[in-house]
C-alpha positions in Angstrom: -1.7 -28.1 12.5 0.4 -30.7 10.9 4.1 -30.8 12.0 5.8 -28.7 9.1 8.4 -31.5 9.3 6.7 -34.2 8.5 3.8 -33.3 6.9 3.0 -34.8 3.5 0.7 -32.7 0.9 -2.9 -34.8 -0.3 -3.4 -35.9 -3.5 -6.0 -33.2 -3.6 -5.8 -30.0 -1.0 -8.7 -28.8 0.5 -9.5 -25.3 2.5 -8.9 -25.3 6.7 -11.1 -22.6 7.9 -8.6 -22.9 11.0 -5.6 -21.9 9.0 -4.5 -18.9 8.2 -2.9 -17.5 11.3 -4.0 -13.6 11.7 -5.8 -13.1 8.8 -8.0 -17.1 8.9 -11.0 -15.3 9.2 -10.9 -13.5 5.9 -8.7 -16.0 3.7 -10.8 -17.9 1.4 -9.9 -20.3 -2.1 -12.6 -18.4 -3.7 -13.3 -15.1 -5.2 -16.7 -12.8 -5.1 -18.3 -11.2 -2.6 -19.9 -12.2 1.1 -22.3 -9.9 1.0 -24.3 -6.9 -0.5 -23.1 -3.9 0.6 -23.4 -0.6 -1.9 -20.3 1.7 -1.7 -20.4 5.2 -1.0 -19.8 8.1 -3.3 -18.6 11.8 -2.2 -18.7 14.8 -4.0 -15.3 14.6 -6.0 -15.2 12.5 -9.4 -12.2 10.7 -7.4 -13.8 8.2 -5.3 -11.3 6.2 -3.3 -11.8 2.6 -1.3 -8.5 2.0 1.0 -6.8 1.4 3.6 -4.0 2.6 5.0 -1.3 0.2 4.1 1.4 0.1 1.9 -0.5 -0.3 -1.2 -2.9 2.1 0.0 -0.8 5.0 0.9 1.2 4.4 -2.3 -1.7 6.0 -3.9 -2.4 8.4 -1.5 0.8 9.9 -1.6 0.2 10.5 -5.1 -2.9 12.2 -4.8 -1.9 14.6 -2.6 1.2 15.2 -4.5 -1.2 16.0 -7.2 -2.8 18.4 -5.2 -0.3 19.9 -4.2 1.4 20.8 -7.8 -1.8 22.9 -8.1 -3.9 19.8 -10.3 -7.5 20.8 -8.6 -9.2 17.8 -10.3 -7.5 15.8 -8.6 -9.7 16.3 -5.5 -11.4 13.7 -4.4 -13.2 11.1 -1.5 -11.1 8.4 0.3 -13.2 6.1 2.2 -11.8 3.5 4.6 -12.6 -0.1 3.6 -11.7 -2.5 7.0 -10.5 -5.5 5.5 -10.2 -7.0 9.0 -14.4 -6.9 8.7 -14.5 -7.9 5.3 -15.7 -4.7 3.7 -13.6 -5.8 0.7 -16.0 -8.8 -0.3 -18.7 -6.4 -0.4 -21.1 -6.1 -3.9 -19.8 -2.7 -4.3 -16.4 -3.0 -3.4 -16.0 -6.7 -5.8 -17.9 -4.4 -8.4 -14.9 -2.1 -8.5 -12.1 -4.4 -7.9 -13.2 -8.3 -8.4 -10.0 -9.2 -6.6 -11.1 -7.8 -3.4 -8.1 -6.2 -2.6 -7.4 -2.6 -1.8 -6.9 0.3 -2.9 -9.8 0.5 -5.5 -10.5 4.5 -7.8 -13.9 5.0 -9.7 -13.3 7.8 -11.6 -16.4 9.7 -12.3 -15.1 12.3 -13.9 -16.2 11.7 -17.6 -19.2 10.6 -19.1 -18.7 7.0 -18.1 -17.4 6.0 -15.0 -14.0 4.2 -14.9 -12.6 1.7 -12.5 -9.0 1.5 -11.6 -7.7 -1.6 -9.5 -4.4 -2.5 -8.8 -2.1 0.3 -6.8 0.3 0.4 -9.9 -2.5 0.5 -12.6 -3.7 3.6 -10.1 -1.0 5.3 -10.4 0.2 4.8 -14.0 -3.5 6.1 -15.0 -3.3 9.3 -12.6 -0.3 10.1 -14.0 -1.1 10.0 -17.7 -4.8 11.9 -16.6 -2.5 14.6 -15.4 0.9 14.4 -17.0 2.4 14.6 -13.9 5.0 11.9 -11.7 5.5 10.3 -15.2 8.6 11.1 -17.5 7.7 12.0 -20.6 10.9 11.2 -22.8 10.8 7.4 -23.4 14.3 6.4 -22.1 13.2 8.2 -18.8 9.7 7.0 -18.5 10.8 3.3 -18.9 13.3 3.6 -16.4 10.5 4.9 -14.0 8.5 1.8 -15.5 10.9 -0.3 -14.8 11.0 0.3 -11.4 7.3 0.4 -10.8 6.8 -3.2 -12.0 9.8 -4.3 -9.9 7.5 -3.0 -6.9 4.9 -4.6 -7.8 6.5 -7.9 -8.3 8.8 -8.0 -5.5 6.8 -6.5 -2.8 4.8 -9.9 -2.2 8.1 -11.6 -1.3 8.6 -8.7 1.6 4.6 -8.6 2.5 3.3 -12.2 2.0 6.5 -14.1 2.5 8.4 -12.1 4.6 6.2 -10.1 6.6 3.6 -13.4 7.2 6.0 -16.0 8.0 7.6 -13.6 10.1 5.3 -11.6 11.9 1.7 -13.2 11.3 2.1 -17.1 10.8 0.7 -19.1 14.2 4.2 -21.1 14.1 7.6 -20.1 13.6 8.9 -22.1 10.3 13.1 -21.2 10.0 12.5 -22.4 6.6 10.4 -20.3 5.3 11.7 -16.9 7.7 15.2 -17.7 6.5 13.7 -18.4 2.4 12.2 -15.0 2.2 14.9 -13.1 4.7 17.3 -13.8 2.1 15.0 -12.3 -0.5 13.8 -9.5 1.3 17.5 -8.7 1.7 19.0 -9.1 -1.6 15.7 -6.6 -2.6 17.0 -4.1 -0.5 20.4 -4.9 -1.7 19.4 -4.0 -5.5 17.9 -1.0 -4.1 20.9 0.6 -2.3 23.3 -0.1 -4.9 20.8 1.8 -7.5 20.4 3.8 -5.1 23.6 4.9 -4.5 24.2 6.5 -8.1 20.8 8.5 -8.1 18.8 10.8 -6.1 15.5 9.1 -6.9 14.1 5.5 -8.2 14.3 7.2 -11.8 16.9 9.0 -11.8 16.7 12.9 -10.9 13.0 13.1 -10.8 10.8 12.1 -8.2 7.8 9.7 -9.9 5.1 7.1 -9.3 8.2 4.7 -8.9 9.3 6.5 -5.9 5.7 6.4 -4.5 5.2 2.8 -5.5 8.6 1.6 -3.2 8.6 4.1 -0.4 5.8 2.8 1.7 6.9 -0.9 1.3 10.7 -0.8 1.5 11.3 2.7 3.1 8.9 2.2 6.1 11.0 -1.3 6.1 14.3 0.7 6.4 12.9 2.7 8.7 11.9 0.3 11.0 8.0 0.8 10.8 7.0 -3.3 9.5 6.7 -5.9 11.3 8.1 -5.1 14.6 11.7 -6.0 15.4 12.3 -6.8 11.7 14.6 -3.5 11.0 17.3 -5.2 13.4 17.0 -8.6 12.7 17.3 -8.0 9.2 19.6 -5.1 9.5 18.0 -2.6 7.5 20.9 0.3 8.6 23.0 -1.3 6.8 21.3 0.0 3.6 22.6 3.8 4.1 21.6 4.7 0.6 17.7 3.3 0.9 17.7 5.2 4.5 18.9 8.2 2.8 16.2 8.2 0.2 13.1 7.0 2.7 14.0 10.4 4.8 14.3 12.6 2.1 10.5 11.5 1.0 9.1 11.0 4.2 9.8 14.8 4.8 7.6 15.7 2.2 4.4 17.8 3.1 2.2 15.2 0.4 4.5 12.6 1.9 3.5 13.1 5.6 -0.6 14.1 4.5 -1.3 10.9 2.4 -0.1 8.4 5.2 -2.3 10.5 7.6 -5.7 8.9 5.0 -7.1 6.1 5.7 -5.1 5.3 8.6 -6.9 2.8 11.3 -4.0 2.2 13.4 -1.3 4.1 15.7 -1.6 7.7 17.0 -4.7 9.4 16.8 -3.2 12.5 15.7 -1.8 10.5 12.2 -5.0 8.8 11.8 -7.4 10.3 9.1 -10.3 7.4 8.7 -11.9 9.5 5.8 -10.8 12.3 3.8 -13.1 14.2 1.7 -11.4 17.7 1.9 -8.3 19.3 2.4 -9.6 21.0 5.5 -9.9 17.6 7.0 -6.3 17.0 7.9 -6.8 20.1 10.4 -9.9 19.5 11.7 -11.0 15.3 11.5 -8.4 13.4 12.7 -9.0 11.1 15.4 -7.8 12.6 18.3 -9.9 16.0 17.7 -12.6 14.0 16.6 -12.1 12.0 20.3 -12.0 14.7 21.8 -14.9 16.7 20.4 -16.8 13.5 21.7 -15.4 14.4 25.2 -13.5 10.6 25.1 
């Protein structure tokens, strides 16, 4: 790898396979898939592609809060896509979401099925198929707009600045630790100053905003990205962002929708699939493990 200090672009880049740090072996200048691979489909009209990180839970969270405010039809399949493996340049997956990223929602529940890409886009249109998580009076549900499109544009700063330069890059660059530091700190700084004159994102009520920032800059606050980043960027220091990332992390929808999904950490929070409520009791990996006498 070129010396970052000296190094001098080409007139015309071209891809390193070598690059990439962590994630070289599935970064790639092109779109489409790999390879065919057909996706599966549960019972539910809800069929959903993911994987436990922040954009994943995001919706997650939501559709167990859904289930939980009694919306039955709101059921539905979560099937765990590996993107360490690749699973999202399958056919089926790039058929659903042609930027290969997850999470990705068929809906099956009318006559034709829909897709749904993009976590925000997910959980704007679950919230308009219910009426639920989405103020209805138009100040109100702007607000909660507002705050769901900050997400959605400032999380890449924290994930694919921050977090990769940080954690994930094969070389320490101060420049670019130090670029999006200062970023992901003023962020957190907009946050606990909003934050300090309301309860939730949007105000009183707990929406799709809320579930959109918690699992990005909550788990941040709360020390669970990118280890050793809570104290080198100081996270504690934001006492109105760690007051609101423990009052949602307590909640029961909260706690069940990071459980789905989940590849990674202990066995007991770790629900690969989900295709019924009964699951969280019974399929989680360490009874699973231990059914198979591991």
């Amino acid at each position: 790898m070129a010396d970052t200090e000296t190094y001098t672009p080409p007139e015309v880049w071209k891809w390193d396979k070598e690059s990439g740090g962590r994630f070289a072996s599935i970064n790639r200048p092109i779109a489409g898939p790999t390879h065919e691979k057909e996706l599966p489909v549960g019972k539910h009209p809800l069929q959903l592609y993911s994987l436990a990180t922040p954009n994943g839970v995001k919706v997650t969270v939501m559709l167990e809060e859904l289930l939980a405010l009694g919306h039955s039809g709101a059921e539905y399949d979560a099937w765990l896509i590996k993107i360490g493996d690749g699973d999202q340049f399958g056919s089926g997956f790039v058929d659903v979401n042609p930027n290969s990223k997850i999470p990705a929602l068929m809906d099956r529940s009318g006559p034709t099925p829909v897709r749904v890409f993009e976590s925000g886009s997910i959980l704007l249109y679950l919230a308009e198929k219910f009426g639920a998580f989405l103020p209805s009076e138009h100040v109100a549900r702007t607000e909660c707009l507002n705050w769901l499109f900050w997400q959605m544009g400032s999380a890449p700063y924290l994930g694919g600045g921050f977090g990769h330069f940080f954690a994930y890059a094969p070389i320490k660059i101060e420049y670019a630790i130090d670029r999006f530091s200062m970023e992901v700190k003023r962020q957190l700084d907009v946050l606990d100053r909003h934050l300090a004159n309301n309860e939730y994102m949007a105000g009183k009520e707990y929406t799709i905003a809320d579930m959109a920032i918690w699992p990005w800059y909550g788990n941040m606050v709360a020390g669970k990205s990118y280890e050793n980043s809570g104290t080198f960027l100081d996270v504690k220091s934001y006492t109105n962002v760690d007051r609101w990332q423990k009052q949602i992390g307590e909640r029961a929808a909260v706690k069940r929708g990071r459980m789905v999904n989940r590849a990674v950490g202990n066995p007991s929070e770790q629900l690969h699939e989900r295709h019924d409520a009964s699951d969280f009791e019974t399929k989680t990996q360490d009874k699973l493990q231990a059914a198979a006498g591991e």
